[in-house]
Biotite code that builds the C-alpha atoms (Angstrom):
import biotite.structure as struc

atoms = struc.array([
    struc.Atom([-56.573, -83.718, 2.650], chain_id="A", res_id=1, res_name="UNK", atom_name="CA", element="C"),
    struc.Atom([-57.115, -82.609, 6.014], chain_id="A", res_id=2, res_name="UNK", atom_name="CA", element="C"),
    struc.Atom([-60.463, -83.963, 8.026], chain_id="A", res_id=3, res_name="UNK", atom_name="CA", element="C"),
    struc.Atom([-62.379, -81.255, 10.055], chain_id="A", res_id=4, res_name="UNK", atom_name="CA", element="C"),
    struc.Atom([-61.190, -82.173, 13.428], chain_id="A", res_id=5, res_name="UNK", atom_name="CA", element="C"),
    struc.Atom([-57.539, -81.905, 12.400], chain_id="A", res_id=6, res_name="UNK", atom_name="CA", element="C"),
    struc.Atom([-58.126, -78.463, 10.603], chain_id="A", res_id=7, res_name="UNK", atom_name="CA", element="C"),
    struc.Atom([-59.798, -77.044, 13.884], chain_id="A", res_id=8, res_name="UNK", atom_name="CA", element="C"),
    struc.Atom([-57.567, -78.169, 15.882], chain_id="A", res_id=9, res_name="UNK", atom_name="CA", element="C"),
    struc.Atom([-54.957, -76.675, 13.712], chain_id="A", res_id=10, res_name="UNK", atom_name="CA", element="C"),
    struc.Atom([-57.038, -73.107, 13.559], chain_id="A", res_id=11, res_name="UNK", atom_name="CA", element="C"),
    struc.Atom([-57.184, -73.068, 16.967], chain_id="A", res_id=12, res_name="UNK", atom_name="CA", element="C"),
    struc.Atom([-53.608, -73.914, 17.950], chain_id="A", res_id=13, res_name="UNK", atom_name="CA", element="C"),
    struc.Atom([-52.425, -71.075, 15.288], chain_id="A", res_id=14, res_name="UNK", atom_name="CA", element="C"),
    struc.Atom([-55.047, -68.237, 16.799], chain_id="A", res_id=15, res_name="UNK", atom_name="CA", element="C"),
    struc.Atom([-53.774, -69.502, 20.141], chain_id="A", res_id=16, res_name="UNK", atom_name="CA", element="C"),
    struc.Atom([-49.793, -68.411, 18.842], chain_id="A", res_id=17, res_name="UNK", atom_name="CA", element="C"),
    struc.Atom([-50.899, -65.491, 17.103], chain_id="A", res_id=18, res_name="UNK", atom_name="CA", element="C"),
    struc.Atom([-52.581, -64.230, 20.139], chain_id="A", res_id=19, res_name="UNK", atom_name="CA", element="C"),
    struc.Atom([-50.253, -65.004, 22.411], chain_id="A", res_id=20, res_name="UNK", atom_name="CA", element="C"),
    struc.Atom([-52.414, -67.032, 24.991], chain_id="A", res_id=21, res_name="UNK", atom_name="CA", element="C"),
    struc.Atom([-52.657, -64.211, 27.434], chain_id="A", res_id=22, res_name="UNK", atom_name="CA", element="C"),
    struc.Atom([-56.559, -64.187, 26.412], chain_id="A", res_id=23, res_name="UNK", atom_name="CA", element="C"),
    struc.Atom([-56.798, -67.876, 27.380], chain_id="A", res_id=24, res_name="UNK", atom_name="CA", element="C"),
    struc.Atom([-54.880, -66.799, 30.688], chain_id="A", res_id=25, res_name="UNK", atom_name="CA", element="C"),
    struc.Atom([-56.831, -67.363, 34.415], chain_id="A", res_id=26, res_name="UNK", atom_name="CA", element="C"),
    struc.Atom([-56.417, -64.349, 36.740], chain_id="A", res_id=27, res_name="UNK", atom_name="CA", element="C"),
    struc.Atom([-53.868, -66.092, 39.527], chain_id="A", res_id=28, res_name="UNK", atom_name="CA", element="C"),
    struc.Atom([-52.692, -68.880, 37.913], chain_id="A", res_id=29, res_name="UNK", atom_name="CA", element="C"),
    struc.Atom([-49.275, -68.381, 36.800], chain_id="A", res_id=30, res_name="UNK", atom_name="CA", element="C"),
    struc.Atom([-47.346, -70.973, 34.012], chain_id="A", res_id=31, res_name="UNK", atom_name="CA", element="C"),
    struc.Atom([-43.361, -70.577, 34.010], chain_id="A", res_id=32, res_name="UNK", atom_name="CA", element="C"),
    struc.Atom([-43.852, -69.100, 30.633], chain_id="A", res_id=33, res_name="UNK", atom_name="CA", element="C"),
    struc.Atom([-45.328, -65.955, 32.713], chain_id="A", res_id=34, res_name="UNK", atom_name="CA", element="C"),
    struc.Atom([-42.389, -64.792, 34.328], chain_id="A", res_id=35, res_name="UNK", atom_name="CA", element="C"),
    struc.Atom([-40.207, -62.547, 33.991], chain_id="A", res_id=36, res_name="UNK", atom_name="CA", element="C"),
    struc.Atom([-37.016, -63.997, 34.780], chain_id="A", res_id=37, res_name="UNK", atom_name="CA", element="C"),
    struc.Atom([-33.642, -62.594, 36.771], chain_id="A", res_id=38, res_name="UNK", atom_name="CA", element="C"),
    struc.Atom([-30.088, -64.172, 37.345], chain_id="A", res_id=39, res_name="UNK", atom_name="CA", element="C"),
    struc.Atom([-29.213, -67.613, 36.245], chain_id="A", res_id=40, res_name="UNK", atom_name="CA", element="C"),
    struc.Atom([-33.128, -68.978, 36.047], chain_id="A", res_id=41, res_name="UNK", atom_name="CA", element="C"),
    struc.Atom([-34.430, -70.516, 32.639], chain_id="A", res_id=42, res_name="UNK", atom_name="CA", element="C"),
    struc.Atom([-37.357, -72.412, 31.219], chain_id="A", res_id=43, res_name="UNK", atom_name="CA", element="C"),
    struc.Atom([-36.460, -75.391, 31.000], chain_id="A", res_id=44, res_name="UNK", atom_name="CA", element="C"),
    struc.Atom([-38.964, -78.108, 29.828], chain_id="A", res_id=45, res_name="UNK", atom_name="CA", element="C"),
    struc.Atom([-41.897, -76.448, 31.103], chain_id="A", res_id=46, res_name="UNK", atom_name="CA", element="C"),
    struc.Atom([-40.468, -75.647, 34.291], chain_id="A", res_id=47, res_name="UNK", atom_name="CA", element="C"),
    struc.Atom([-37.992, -72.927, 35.523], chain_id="A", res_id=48, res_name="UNK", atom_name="CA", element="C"),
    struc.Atom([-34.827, -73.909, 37.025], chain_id="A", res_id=49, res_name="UNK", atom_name="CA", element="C"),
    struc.Atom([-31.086, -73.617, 37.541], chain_id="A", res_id=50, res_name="UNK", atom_name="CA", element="C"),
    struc.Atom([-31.823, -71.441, 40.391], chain_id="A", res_id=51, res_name="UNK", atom_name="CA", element="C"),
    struc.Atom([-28.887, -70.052, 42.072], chain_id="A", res_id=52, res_name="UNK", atom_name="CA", element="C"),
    struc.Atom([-28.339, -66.686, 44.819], chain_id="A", res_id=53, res_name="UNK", atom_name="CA", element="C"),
    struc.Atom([-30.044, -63.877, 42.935], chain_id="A", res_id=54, res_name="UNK", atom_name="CA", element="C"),
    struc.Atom([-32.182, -65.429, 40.444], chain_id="A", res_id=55, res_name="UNK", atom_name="CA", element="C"),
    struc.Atom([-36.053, -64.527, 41.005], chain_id="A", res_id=56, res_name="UNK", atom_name="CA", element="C"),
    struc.Atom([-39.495, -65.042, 38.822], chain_id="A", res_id=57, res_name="UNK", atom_name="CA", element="C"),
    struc.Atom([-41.722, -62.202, 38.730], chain_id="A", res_id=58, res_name="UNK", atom_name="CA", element="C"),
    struc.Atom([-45.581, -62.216, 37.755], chain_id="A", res_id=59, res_name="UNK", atom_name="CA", element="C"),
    struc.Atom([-47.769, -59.130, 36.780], chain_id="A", res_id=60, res_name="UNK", atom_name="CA", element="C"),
    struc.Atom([-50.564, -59.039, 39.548], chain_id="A", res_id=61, res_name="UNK", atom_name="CA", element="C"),
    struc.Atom([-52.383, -56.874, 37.199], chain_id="A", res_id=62, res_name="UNK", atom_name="CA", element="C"),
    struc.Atom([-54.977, -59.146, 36.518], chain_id="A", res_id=63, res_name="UNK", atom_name="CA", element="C"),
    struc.Atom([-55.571, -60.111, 39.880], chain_id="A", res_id=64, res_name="UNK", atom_name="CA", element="C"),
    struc.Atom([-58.484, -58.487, 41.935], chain_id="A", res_id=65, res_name="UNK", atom_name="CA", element="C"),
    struc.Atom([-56.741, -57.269, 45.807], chain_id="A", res_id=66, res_name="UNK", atom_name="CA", element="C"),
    struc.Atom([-58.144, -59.550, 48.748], chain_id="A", res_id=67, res_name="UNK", atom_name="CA", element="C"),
    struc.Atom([-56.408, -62.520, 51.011], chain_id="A", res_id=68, res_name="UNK", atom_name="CA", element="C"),
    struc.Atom([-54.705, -65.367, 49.316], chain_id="A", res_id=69, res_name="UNK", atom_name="CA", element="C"),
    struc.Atom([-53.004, -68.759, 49.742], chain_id="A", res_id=70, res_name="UNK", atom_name="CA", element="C"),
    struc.Atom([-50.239, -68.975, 47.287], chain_id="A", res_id=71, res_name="UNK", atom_name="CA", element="C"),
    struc.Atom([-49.467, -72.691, 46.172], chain_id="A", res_id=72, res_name="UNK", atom_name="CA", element="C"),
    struc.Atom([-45.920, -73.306, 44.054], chain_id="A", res_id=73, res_name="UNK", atom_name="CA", element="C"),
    struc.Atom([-45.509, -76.781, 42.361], chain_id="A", res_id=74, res_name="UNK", atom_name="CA", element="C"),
    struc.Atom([-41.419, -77.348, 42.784], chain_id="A", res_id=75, res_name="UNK", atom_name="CA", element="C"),
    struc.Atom([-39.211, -80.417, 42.607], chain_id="A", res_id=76, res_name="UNK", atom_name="CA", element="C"),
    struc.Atom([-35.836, -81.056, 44.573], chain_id="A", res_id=77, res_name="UNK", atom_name="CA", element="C"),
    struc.Atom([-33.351, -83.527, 44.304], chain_id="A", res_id=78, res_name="UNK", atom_name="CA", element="C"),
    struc.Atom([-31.641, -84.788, 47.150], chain_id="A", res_id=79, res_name="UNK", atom_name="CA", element="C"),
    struc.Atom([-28.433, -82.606, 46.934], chain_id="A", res_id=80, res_name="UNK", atom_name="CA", element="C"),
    struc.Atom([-29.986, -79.406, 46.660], chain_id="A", res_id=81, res_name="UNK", atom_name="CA", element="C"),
    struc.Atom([-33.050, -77.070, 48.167], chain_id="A", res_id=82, res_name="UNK", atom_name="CA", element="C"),
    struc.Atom([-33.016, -73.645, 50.266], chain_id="A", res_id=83, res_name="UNK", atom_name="CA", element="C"),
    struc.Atom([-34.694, -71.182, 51.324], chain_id="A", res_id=84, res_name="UNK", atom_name="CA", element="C"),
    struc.Atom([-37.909, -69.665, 49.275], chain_id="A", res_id=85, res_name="UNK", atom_name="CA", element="C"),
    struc.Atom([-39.024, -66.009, 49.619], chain_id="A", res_id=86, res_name="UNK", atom_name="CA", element="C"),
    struc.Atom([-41.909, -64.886, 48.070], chain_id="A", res_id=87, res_name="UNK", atom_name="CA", element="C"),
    struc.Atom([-42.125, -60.718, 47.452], chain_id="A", res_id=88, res_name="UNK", atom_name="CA", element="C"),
    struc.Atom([-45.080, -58.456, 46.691], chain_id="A", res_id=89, res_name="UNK", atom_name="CA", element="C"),
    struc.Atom([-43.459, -55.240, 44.972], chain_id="A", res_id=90, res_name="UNK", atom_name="CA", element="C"),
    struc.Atom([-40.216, -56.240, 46.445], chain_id="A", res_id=91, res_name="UNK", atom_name="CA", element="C"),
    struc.Atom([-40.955, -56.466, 50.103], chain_id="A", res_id=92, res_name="UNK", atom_name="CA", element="C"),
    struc.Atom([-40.855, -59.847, 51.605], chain_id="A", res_id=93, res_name="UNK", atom_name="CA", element="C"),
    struc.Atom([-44.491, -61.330, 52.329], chain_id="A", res_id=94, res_name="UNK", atom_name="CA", element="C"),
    struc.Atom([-43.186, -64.749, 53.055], chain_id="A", res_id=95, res_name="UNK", atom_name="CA", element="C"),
    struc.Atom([-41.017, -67.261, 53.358], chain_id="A", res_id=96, res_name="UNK", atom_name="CA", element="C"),
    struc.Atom([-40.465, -70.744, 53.223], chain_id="A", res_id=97, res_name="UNK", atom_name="CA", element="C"),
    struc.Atom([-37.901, -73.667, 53.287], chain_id="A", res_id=98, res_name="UNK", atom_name="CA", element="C"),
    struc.Atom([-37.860, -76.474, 49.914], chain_id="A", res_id=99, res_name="UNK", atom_name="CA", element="C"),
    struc.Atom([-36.320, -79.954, 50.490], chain_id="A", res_id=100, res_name="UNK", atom_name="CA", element="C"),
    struc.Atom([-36.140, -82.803, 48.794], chain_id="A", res_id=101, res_name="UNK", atom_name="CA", element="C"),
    struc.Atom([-38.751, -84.057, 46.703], chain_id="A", res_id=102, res_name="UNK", atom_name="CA", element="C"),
    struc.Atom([-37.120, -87.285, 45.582], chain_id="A", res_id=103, res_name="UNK", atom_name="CA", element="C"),
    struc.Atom([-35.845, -86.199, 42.177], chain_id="A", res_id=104, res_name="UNK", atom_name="CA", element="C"),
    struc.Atom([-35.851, -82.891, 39.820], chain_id="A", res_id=105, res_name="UNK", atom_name="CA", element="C"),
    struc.Atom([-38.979, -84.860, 38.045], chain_id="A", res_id=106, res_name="UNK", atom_name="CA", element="C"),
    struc.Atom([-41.040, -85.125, 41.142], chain_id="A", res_id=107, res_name="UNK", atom_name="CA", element="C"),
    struc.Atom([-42.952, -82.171, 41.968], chain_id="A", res_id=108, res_name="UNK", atom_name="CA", element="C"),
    struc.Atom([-45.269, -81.438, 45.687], chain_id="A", res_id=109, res_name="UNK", atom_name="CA", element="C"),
    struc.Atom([-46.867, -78.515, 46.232], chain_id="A", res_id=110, res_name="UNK", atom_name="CA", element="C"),
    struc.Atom([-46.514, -76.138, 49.146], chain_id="A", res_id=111, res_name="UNK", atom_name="CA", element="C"),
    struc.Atom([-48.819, -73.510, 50.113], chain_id="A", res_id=112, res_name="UNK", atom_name="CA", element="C"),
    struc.Atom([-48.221, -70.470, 51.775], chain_id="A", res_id=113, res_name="UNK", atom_name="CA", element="C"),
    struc.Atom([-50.368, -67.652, 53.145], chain_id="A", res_id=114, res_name="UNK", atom_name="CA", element="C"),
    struc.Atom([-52.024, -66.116, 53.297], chain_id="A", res_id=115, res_name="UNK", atom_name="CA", element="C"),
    struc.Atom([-51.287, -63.035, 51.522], chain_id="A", res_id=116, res_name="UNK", atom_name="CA", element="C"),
    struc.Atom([-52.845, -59.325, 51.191], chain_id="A", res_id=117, res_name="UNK", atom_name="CA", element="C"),
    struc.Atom([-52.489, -58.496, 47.777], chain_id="A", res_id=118, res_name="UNK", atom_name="CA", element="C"),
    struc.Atom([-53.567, -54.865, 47.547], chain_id="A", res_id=119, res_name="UNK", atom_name="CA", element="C"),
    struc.Atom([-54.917, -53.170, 45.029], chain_id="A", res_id=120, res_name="UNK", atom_name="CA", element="C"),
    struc.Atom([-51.700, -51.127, 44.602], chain_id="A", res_id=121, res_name="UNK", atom_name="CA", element="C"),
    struc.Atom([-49.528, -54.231, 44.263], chain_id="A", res_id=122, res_name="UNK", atom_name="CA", element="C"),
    struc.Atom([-48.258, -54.787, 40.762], chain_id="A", res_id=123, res_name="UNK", atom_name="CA", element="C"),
    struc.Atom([-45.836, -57.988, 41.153], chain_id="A", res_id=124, res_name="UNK", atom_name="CA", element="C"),
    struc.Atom([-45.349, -61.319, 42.908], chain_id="A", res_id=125, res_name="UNK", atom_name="CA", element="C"),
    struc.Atom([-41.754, -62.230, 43.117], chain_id="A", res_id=126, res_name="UNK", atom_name="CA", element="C"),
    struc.Atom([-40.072, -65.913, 43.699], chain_id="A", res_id=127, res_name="UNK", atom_name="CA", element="C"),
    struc.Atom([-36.735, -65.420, 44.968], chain_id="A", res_id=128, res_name="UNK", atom_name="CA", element="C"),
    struc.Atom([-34.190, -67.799, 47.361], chain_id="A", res_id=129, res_name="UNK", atom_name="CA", element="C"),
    struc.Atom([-30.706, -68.776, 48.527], chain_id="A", res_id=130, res_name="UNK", atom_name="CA", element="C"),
    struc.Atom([-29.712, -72.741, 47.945], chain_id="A", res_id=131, res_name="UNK", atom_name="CA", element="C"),
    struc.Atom([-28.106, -74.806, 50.355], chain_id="A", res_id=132, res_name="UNK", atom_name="CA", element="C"),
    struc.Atom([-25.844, -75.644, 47.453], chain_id="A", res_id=133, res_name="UNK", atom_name="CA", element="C"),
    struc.Atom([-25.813, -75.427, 43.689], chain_id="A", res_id=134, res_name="UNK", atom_name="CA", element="C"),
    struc.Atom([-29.443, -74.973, 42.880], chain_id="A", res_id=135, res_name="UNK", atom_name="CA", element="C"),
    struc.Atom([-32.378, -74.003, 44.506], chain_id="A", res_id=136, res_name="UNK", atom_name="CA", element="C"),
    struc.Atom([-35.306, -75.939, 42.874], chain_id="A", res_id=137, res_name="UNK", atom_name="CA", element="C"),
    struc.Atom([-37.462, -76.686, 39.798], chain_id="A", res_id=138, res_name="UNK", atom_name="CA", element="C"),
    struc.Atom([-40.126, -74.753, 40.003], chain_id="A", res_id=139, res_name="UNK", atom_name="CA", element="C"),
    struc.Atom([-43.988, -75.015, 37.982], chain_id="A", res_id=140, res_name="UNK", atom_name="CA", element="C"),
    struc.Atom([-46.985, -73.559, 38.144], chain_id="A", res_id=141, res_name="UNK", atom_name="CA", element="C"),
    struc.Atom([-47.935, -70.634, 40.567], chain_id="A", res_id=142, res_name="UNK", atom_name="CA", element="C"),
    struc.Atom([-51.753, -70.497, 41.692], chain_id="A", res_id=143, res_name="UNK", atom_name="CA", element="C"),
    struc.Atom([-52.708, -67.800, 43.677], chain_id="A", res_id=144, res_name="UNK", atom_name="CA", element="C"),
    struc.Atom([-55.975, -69.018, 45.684], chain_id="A", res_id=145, res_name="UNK", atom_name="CA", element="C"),
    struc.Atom([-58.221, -66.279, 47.347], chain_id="A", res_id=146, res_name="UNK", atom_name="CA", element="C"),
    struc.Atom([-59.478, -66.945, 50.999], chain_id="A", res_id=147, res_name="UNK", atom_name="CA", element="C"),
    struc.Atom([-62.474, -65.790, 53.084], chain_id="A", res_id=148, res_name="UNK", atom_name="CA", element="C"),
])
């Protein structure tokens, strides 16, 4: 027989699946699971990687209200590998930045670019870049953080 704290954590865990966890979602705060994903990219143990030329993750802004922000990217990099980051807003480039390594595909930093105008109009944040040689990065969560 089941005690009470194993049963609701059960209940909650299968409402959770059933709903998909978009209602549990934070405007601006983006898990790998969120993107949509192009070219040779996967999820791979919570993270998204095997990034090579022409793979991109894409995010639905829809949720998030237009203003100024700082957009922070947890990544990892091992030694070998790393490139050059671009960061698109309906497909037009808002930004760009270079990844190195972080000492090993397990150890993430986080940069933080911006900041951005998200308008009211825009309806995606893309990830995009070009590695230096096989892949690009592993790449985490994506927090968008609005400024004054």
């Amino acid at each position: 027989m089941m005690n009470r704290r194993t049963l609701l954590k059960s209940i909650t865990l299968s409402l959770a699946v059933f709903i998909g966890f978009t209602a549990f979602a934070k405007p601006g705060v983006f898990d790998p699971e969120d993107a949509e994903l192009s070219g040779s990219v996967k999820i791979n143990k919570g993270r998204i990687g095997y990034w090579k030329k022409n793979s991109s993750a894409t995010y639905d802004l829809k949720k998030v209200k237009a203003g100024k922000y700082h957009v922070s990217i947890s990544y990892a990099v091992d030694a070998k590998s790393g490139g050059l980051v671009s960061i698109l807003l309906d497909g037009k480039t808002a930004g760009k930045f270079k990844v190195s390594s972080t000492g090993g595909w397990d150890k993430y930093k986080v940069i933080t670019v911006g900041p951005l105008n998200i308008g009211k109009d825009h309806s995606t944040l893309t990830i995009t870049g070009v590695p230096d040689s096989q892949y690009l990065m592993n790449m985490g969560k994506v927090t968008l953080k609005k400024t004054k």
